[in-house]
N, C-alpha and C positions, 0 to 999 in steps of 0.2 A: 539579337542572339538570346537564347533560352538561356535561363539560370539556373546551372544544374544544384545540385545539392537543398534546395530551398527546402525544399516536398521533407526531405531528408532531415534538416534543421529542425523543421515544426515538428515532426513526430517525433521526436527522440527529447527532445524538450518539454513536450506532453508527459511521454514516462517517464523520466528525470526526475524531473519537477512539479508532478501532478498527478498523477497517475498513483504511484510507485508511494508519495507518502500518504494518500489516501486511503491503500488499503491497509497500510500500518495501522493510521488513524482507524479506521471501520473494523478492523481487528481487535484492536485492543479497547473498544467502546461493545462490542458482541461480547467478549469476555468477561469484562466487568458489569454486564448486561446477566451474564448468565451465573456467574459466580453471585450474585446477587440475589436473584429469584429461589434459585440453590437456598441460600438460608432461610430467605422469607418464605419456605414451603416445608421446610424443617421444623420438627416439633423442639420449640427451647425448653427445657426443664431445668428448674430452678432444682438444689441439693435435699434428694431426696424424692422429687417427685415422679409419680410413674406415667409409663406410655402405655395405651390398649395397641397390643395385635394380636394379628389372628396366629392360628397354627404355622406353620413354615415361614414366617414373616423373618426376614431378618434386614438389620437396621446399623448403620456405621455411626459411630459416637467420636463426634466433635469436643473436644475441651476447650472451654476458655481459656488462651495460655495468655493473655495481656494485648495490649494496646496495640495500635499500627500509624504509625503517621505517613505510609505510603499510598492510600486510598484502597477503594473496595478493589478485590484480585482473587486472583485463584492459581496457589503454587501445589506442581502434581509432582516433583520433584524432592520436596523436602521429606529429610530422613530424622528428623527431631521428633521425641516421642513426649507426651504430656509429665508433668513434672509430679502431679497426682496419680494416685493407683485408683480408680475406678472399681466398685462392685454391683452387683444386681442383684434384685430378686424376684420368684415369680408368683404367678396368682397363686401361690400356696404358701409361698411367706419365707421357699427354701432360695438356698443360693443357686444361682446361677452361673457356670461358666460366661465368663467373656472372652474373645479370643482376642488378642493384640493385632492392632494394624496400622501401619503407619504410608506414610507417601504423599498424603496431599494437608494442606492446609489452606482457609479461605480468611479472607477480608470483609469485614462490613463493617461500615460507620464505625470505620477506627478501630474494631474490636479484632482479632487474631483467635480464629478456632483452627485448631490441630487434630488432626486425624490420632486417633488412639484405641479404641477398641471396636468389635463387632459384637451384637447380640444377636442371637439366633433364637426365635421361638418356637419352641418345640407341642407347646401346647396354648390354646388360645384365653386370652386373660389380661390384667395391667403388670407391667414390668415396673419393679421400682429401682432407679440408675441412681448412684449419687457416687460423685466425685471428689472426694472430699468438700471443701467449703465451694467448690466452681459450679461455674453453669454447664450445661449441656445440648450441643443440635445432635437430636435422632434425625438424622439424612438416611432415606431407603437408599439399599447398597446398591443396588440396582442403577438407580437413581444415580448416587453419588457415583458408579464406575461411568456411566454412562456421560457425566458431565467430566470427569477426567479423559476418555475420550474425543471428547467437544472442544474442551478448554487445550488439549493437545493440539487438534485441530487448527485453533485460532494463534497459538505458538508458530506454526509451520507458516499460517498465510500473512503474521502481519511479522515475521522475518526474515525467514526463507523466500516468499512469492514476489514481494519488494526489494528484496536483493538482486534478483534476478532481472526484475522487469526495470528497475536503476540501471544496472550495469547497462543492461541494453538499448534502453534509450539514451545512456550518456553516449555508448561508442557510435549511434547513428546521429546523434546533435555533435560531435566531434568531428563524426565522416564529414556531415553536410557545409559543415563551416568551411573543414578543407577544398570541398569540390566549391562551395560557392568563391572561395578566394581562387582557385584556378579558373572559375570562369571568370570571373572578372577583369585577370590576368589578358585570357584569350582577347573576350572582347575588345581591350585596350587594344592590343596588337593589331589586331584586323579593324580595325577604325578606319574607315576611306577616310584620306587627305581633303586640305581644303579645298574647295573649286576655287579655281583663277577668278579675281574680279571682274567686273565688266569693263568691257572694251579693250581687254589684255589678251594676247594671240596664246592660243588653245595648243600650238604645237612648234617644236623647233621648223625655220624654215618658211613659216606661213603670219604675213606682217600684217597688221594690224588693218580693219578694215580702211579706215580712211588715210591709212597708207598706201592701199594697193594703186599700181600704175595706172596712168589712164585708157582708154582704149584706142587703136592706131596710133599710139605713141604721139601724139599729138596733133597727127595729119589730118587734113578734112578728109571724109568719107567720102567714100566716088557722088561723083554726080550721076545722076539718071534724068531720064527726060522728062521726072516728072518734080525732079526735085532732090536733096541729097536721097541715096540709098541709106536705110536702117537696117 
């Protein structure tokens, strides 16, 4: 008899157990992958130093706000704003508005930058950014909305897409356990009996070969003229 549920067992224990924490895993390795490149493509400025752009450039300013011992990351969430006030100036040596902004912060090699201000160039030149005594990533805004987008992205697939595909491979590795203990069940039930030994009568009523009667009950067979009749 076929074993139902088996087919059922294997695949639901693939996504369970395989599948499901994988793309956790591969999620949160592209995040930390991208929150990364993020900085290493950002211009760091030590306090004081400036950045060339061009006309309409505008550039999102990271502050060093201290340490991390939860490894490189990327949070689009946080509403903490830098503990330093931030100023600019531009290729003419005047001030420069910056605008406030807050929402994400990133991780690298231990260090924690905060999102805090936007600089908009209006005319093309070096800007000089100083944060009080802190450092600085100039992240293009662009850039940096575009990776909060991404990093969104890899939120959704390595919690939401694994929850999902868990859930549902545990209830088809639970069905399949089910169905296979009911067949197993059946099968016992429908199991042919054992066969009769050898030389034990097959049916009520019908005796054992080398019991059965002899033929003419023991009388000789007629005679014929040529000898007994067979």
């Amino acid at each position: 008899m076929r074993r139902q549920g088996l087919k059922r067992t294997i695949i639901g224990a693939l996504m369970a157990f395989l599948i499901a924490p994988g793309i956790f895993v591969l999620a949160i390795i592209l995040g930390v992958r991208w929150a990364g490149e993020a900085i290493d493509d950002a211009d760091r400025l030590s306090p004081g130093e400036s950045i060339t752009m061009q006309a309409g450039d505008e550039v999102t300013l990271y502050v060093l706000s201290g340490t991390s011992s939860g490894g490189d990351g990327f949070d689009q969430d946080s509403t903490s704003i830098p503990d330093v006030i931030c100023t600019a100036t531009g290729p003419d040596g005047q001030p420069v508005d910056l605008t406030t902004s807050t929402g994400s912060s990133v991780t690298r090699d231990n260090e924690r930058w905060q999102e805090g201000y936007e600089l908009h160039a209006d005319t093309a030149g070096a800007y000089t950014v100083r944060c009080g005594d802190s450092e600085v990533l100039a992240m293009d805004s662009d850039f940096a909305s575009n990776l909060g987008k991404r990093l969104g992205g890899t939120v959704l697939l390595a919690f939401v897409v694994p929850f999902l595909v868990g859930v549902t491979g545990l209830g088809l590795f639970i069905w399949g356990l089910v169905k296979l203990s009911s067949s197993k069940k059946a099968a016992q039930t429908y199991a042919p009996g054992p066969y009769p030994a050898y030389g034990q009568p097959y049916g009520p009523g019908q005796p054992p070969y080398q019991q059965q009667p002899p033929p003419y009950d023991g009388q000789q067979p007629p005679q014929g003229p040529y000898g007994p009749q067979r």
